[in-house]
C-alpha positions in Angstrom: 11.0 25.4 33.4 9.5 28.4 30.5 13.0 29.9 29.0 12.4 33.4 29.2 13.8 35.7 26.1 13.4 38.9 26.2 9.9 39.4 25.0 9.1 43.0 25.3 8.7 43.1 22.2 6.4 40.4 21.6 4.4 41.3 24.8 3.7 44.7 22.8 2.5 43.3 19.7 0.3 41.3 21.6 -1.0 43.8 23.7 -1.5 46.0 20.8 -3.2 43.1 19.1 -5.4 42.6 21.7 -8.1 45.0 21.4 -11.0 44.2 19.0 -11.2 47.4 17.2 -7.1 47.5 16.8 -7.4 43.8 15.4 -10.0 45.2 12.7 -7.9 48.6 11.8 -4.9 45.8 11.4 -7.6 43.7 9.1 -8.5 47.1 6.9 -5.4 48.7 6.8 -3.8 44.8 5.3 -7.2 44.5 3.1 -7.3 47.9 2.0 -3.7 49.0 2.1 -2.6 52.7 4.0 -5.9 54.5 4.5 -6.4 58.3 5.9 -7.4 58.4 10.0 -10.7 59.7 8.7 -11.2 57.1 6.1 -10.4 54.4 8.7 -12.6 56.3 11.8 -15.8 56.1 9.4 -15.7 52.2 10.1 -16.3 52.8 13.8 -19.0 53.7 15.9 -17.0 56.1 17.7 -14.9 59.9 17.6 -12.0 60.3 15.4 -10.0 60.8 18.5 -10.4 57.6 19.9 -10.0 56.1 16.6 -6.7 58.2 16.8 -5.6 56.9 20.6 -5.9 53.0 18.4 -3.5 53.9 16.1 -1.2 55.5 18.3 -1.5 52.4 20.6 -0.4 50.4 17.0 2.2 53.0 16.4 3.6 52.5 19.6 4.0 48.7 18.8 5.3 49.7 15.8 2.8 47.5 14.0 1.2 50.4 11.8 3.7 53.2 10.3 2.2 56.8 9.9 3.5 59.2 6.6 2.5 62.7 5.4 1.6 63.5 2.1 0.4 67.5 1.8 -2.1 68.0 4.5 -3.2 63.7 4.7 -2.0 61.2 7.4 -1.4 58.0 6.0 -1.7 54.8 8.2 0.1 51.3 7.0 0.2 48.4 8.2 3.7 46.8 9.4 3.4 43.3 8.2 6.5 42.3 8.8 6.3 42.9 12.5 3.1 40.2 12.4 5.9 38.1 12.1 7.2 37.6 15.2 3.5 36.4 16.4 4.0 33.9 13.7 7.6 32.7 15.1 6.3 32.6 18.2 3.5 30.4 17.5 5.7 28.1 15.7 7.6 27.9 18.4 4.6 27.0 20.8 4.0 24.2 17.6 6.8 22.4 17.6 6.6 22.2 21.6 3.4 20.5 21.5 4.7 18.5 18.4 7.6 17.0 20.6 5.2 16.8 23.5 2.7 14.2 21.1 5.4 12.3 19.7 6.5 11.4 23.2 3.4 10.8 24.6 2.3 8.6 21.3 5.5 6.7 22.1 4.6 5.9 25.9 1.2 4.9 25.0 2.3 2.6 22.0 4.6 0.8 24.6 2.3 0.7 27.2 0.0 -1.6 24.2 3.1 -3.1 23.6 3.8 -4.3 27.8 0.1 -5.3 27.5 
């Protein structure tokens, strides 16, 4: 049976990360370091606003941060919250790790009865 954490916030990160124009503002903004809504909206064939509704989405996930300075929005990325995608996918690892070891070990003693 699937142990079930509480994974809300996991779930959000992932459903953050799962659009192919957040994953490249993600790439950019970790390539590029914080970047203006305008700078980052020139990389996309489409309107600053929906540009804007991506970020927000990434905000809301609390995977990008946003911060003033004068009249400029900054965007940054959040790596540390990447982190959890990490820990879970290490998790998943060492699952399938114990799942191999025990299958390795039936088969060599099924060579073994042979």
């Amino acid at each position: 049976m699937v142990e079930r954490n509480d994974d809300t916030d996991l779930t959000a990160i992932l459903k953050a990360a799962s659009d192919p124009t957040r994953r490249a503002i993600l790439t950019l903004l970790a390539q590029q370091g914080a970047m203006r809504v305008t700078d980052l909206a020139q990389h996309f064939e489409m309107s600053l606003n929906s540009v804007s509704k991506h970020i927000k989405t990434l905000e809301s996930a609390d995977l990008v941060s946003r911060r003033t300075e004068w009249r400029e929005h900054l965007i940054e990325l959040n790596p540390g919250r990447l982190a959890r995608i990490d820990t879970w996918f290490k998790d998943l690892q060492s699952i399938w790790a114990l799942r191999l070891e025990k299958l390795e070990t039936l088969m060599t003693k099924d060579d073994q009865d042979d």
